[in-house]
C-alpha positions in Angstrom: 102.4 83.1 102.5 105.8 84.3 103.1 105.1 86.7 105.0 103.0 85.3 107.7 104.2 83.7 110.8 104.6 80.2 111.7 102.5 78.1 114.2 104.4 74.8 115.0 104.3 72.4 118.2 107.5 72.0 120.1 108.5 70.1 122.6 105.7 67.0 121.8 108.0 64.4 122.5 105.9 63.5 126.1 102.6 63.7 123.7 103.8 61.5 121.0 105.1 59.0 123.0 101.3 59.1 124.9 100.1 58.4 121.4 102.3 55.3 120.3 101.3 54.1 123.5 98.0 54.1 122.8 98.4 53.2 119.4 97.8 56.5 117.6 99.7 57.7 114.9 101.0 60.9 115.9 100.9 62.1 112.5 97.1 62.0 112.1 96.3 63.7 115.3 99.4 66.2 115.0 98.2 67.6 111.7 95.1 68.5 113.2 96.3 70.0 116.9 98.5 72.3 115.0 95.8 73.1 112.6 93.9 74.0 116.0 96.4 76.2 117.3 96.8 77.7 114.0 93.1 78.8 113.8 93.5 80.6 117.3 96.4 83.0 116.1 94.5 83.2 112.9 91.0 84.3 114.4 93.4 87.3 116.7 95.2 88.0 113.8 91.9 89.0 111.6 91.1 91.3 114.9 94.4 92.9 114.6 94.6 93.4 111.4 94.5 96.8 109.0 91.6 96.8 106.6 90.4 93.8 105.0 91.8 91.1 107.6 92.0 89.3 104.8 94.2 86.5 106.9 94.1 82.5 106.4 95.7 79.4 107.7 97.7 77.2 105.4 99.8 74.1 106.1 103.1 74.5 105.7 104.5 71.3 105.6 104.9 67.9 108.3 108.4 66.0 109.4 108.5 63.1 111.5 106.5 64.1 114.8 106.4 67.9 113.6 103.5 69.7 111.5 103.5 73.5 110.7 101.1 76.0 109.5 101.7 79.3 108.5 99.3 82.0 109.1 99.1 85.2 107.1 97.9 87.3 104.4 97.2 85.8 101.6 99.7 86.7 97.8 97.1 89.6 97.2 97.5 91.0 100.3 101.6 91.1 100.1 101.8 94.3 101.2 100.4 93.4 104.9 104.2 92.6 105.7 104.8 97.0 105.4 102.5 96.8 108.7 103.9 94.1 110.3 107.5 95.1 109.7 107.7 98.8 108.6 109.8 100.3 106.3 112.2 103.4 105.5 111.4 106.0 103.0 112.3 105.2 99.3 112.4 106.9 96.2 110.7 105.3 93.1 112.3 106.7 89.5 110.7 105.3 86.6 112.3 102.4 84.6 111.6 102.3 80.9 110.0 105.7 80.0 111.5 109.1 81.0 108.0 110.3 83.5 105.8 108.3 86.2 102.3 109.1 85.6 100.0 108.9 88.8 96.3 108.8 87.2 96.6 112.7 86.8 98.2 114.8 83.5 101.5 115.7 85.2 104.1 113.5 85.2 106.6 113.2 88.0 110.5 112.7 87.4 110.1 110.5 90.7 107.9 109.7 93.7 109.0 109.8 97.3 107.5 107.1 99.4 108.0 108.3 103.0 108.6 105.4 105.8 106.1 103.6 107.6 106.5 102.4 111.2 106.1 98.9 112.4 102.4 98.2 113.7 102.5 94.4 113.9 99.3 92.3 113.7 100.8 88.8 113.3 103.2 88.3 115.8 101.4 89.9 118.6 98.4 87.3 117.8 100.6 84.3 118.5 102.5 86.5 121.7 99.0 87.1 123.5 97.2 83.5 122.3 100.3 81.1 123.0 98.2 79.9 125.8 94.7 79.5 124.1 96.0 77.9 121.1 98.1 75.3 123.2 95.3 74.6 124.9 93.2 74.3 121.6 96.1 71.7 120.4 95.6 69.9 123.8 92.5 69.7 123.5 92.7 67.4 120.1 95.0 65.2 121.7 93.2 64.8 124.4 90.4 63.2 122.6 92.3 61.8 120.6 93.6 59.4 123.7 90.1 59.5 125.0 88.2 58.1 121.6 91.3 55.4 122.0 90.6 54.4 125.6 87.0 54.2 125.0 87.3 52.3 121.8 
């Protein structure tokens, strides 16, 4: 999912040092408040996006007090990232034979594939959630410390 965008915590030092306190691996609860966070960019992103919203969550990989997840089309969907980024008009020859057939009888020497221009779904979901999906990562760690107090 290369060409999704990246949902990480930063900046939990104050938060995993509240969980060591409390005795709580920071890993288990980490995993999960980023998953959180992750789902709210996710959820704007299949609002934003052009037709299928075809648009997961997937972890992306953990360090010592960091977890990521990337959200993003999935590999059938690669060509999502012409809508998030753009691109500038090409020109496609053909490689092996000497035409480029487009499902009709007349073959073309070449194809001109005009640009596109940027309409971004991805980043804009994390730009106008940042807030929600903090608060949706709070809100894990938050009973995370609770179910520790009470228990």
């Amino acid at each position: 999912m290369s060409d999704g965008v990246r949902v990480v915590i930063e900046n939990g030092d104050d938060v995993v040092r509240a969980l060591l306190a409390a005795g709580i691996a920071p890993s288990a609860v980490l995993k999960s408040a980023v998953q959180a966070a992750a789902m709210v960019v996710e959820d704007a992103a299949k609002r934003r996006a052009p037709g299928s919203r075809d648009i997961r969550n997937r972890f992306a990989g953990r360090t010592k007090h960091e977890s990521a997840y990337e959200v993003g089309p999935d590999k059938s969907k690669w060509y999502y990232r012409f809508f998030e980024k753009g691109r500038g008009a090409s020109r496609v020859m053909p490689k092996e034979k000497k035409a480029l057939y487009a499902g009709g009888e007349r073959p073309f020497a070449f194809a001109d594939i005009p640009s596109m221009a940027a309409r971004p779904f991805l980043r804009p979901a994390i730009d106008e959630n940042e807030e929600e999906a903090a608060a949706a990562a709070g809100l894990i760690w938050k009973r995370a410390l609770e179910l520790e107090a009470d228990g």
